[in-house]
C-alpha positions as CSV (number, residue, x, y, z in Angstrom):
1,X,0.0,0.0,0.0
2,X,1.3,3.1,-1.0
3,X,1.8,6.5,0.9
4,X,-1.1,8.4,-0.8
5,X,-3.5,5.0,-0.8
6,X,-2.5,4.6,3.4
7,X,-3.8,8.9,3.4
8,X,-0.4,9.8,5.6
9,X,0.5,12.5,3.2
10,X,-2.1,15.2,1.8
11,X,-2.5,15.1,-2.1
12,X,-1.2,18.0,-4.5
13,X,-5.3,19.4,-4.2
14,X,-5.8,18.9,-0.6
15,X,-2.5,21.7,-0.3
16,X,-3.4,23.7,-2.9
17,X,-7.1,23.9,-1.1
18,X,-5.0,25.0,2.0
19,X,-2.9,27.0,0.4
20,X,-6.2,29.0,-0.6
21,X,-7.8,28.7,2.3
22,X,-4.8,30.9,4.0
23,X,-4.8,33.1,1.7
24,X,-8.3,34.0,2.1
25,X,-8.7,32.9,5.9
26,X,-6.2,34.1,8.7
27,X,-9.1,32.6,11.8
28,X,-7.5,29.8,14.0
29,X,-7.9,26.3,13.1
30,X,-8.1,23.0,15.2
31,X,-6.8,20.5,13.0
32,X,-8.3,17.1,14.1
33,X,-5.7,13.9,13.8
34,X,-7.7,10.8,13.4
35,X,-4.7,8.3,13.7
36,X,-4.7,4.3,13.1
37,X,-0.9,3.1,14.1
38,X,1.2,0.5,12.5
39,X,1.2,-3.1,14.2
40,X,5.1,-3.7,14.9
41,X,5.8,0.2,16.5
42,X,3.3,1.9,15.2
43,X,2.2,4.0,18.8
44,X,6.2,3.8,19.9
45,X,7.4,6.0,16.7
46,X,4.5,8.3,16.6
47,X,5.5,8.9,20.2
48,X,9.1,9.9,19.5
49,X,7.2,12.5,16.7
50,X,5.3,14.2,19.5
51,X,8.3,14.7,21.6
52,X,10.3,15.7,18.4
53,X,7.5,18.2,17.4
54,X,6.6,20.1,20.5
55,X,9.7,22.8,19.7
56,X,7.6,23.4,16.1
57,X,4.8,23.5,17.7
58,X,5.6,26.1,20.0
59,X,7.3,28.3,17.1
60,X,3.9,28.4,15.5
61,X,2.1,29.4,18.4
62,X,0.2,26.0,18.1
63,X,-0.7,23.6,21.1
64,X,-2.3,20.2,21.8
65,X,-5.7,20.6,23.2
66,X,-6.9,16.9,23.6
67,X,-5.2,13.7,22.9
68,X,-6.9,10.2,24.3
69,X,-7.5,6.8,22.3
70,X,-10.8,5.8,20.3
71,X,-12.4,2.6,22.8
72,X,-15.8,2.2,20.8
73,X,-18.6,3.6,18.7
74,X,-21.4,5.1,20.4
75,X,-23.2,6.2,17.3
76,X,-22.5,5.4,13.6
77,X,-21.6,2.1,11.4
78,X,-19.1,0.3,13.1
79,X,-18.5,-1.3,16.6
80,X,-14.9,0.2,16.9
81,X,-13.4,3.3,15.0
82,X,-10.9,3.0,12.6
83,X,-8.4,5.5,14.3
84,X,-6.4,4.3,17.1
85,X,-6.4,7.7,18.3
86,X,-7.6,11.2,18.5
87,X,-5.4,14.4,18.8
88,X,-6.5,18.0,18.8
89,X,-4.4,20.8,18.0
90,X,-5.1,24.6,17.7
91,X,-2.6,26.7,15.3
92,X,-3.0,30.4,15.1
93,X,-4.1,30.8,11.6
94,X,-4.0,27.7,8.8
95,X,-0.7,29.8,7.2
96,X,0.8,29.1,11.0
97,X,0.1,25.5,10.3
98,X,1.6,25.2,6.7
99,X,4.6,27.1,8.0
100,X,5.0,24.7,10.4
101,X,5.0,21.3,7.7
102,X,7.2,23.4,5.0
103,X,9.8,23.9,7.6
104,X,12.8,21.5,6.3
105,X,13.4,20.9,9.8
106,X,9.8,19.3,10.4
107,X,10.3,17.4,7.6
108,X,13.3,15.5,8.9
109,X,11.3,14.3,11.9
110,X,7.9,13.9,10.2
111,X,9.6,10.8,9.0
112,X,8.4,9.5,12.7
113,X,4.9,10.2,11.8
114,X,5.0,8.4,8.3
115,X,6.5,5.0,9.8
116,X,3.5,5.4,13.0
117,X,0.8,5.3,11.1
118,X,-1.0,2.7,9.1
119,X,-3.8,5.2,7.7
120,X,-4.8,9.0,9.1
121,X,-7.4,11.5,8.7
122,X,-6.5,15.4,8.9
123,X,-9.5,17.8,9.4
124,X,-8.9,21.6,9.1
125,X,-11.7,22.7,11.7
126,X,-13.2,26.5,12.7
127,X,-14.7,27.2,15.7
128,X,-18.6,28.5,15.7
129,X,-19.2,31.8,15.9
130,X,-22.0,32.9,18.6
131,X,-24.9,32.4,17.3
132,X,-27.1,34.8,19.6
């Protein structure tokens, strides 16, 4: 199975739809990490990558809000999610967040990341405004 077929890496149009998205859109963001691990190491790698990330995290301005494991389904199609895990994380803006991933220096220890996970999901969220 290939990088782009496990969804660890976004497509050419998923960053170019960010890419936009900044451009136009300077609110913050909670990106939401849906992450199934790898078998053999899976959790121990992707463990090493939070610990290696936290300094590029704080350069952005970005922090973890939640981070806990999937146990079952309450509501939906399946007994047990397909993510091992749930992490939340807040960046200032979505350009805060892509200057983060260009950085050449993230790149050398997303490499952690890649070899964690068996499949992901990445969701660029904005917070509701008040309604009232």
């Amino acid at each position: 199975m290939s990088s782009a077929d496990r969804h660890i890496d976004p497509t050419e149009s998923q960053v170019r739809t960010l890419v936009t998205a900044a451009q136009h859109n300077d609110a913050p963001i909670v990106m939401v990490n849906l992450l199934a691990f790898n078998d053999e190491g899976g959790r121990d790698s992707y463990l090493r990558y939070t610990a290696a990330v936290q300094p590029h995290l704080d350069r952005v301005g970005a922090s973890i809000v939640y981070v806990g494991d999937a146990t079952h389904t309450v509501i939906g199609g399946e007994d047990a999610p397909w993510w091992d895990t749930i992490l939340l994380v807040q960046y200032p803006s979505r350009a805060k967040f892509l200057d983060m991933v260009l950085d050449p220096e993230y790149q050398t220890i997303a490499t952690y990341r890649s070899a964690a996970l068996h499949t992901s999901g990445l969701i660029a969220t904005e917070q509701w405004m008040n309604t009232n």
